[in-house]
C-alpha positions as CSV (number, residue, x, y, z in Angstrom):
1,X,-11.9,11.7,-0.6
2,X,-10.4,10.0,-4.0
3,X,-7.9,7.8,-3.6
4,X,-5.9,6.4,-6.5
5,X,-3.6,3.5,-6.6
6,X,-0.9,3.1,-8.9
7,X,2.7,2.3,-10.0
8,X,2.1,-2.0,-9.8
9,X,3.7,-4.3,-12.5
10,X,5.5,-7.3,-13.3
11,X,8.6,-8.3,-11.7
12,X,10.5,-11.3,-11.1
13,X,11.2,-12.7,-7.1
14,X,13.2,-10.7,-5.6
15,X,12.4,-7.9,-7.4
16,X,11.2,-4.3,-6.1
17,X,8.4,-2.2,-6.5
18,X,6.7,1.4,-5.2
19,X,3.8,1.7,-6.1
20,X,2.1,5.4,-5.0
21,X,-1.3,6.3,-3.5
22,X,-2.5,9.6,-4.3
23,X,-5.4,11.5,-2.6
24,X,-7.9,14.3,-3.5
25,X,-7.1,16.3,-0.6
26,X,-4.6,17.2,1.8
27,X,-4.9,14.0,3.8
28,X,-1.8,12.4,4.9
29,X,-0.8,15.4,7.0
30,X,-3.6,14.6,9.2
31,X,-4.8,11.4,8.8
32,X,-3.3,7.4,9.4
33,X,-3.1,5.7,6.5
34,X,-2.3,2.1,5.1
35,X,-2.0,0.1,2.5
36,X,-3.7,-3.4,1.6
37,X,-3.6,-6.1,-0.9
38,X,-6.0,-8.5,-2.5
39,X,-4.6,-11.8,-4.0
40,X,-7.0,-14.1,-6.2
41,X,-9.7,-15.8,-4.2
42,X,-8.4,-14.7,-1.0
43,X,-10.0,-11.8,1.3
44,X,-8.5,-8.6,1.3
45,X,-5.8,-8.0,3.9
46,X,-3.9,-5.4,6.2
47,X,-0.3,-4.7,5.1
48,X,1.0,-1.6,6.5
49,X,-0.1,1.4,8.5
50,X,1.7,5.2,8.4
51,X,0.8,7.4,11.5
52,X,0.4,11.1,10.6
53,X,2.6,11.5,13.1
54,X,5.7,9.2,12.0
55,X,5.5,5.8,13.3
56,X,4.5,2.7,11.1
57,X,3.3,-0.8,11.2
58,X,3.8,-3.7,9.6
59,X,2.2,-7.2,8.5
60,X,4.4,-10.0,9.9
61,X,4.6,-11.0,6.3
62,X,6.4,-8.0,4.8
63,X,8.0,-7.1,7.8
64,X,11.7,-6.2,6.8
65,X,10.7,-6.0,3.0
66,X,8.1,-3.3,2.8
67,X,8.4,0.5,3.7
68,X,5.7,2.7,4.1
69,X,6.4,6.4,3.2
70,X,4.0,9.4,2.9
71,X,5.0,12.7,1.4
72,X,2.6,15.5,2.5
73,X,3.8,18.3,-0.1
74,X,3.0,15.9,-2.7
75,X,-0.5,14.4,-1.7
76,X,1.4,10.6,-2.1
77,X,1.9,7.5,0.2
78,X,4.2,5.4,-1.1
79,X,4.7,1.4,-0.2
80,X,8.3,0.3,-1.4
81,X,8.6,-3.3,-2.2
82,X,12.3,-5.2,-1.7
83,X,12.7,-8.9,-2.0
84,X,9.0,-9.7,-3.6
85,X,7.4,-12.8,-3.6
86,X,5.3,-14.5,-5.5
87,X,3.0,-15.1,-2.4
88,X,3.2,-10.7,-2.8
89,X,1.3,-11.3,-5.8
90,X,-2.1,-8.8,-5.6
91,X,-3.8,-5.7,-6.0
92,X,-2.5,-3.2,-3.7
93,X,-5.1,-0.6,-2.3
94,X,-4.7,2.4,0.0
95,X,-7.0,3.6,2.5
96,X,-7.7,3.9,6.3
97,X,-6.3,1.8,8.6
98,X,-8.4,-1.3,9.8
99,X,-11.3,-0.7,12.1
100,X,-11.4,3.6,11.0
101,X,-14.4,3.7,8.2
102,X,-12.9,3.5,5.3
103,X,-13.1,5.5,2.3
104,X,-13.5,4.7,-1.5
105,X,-11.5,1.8,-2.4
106,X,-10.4,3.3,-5.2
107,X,-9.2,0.1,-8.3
108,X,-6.0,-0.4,-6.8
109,X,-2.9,-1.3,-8.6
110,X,-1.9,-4.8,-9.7
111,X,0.6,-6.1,-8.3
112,X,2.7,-9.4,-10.1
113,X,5.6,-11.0,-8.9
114,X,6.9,-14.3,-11.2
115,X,8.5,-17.5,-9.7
């Protein structure tokens, strides 16, 4: 499986952002997904989780600001963004859940957000 992050940018705090996560296959029908971010000299971290099956879970740190979305027709998992940060400030990947083996990370999208 491919995956493919995208749809990062600049924005200033407070700002909003969806970046997508597209797949190869026919995943997100069938398979728990999440998303994950990277910030500068920091380890990569969890940031939300989407059940195939229509629950989701959040980091405590974008809980109420972040929803995670998949649409199956379209192959896409989307992570909308209210109320960033600069502590948001990353690169956003998608892939398993923590503690599933993970797939290709993929490049991930960069993700800025200015004070």
């Amino acid at each position: 499986v491919q995956l493919q992050a995208s749809g990062g940018g600049l924005v200033q705090t407070g700002g909003s952002l969806r970046p997508s996560c597209t797949a190869s296959g026919s995943i997100f029908s069938n398979n728990n997904m999440a998303w994950y971010r990277q910030a500068p000299g920091k380890q990569r971290e969890w940031v939300a989780t989407a059940s195939y099956f229509g629950t989701a879970g959040y980091a405590d740190s974008v809980k109420g600001r972040f929803t995670i979305s998949t649409d199956n027709a379209k192959n896409t998992m989307y992570l909308q963004m209210n109320s960033l940060k600069p502590e948001d400030t990353a690169i956003y990947y998608c892939n398993k859940p923590p503690h599933y083996a993970a797939w290709n990370w993929g490049q991930g999208t960069q993700v800025t957000v200015s004070s």
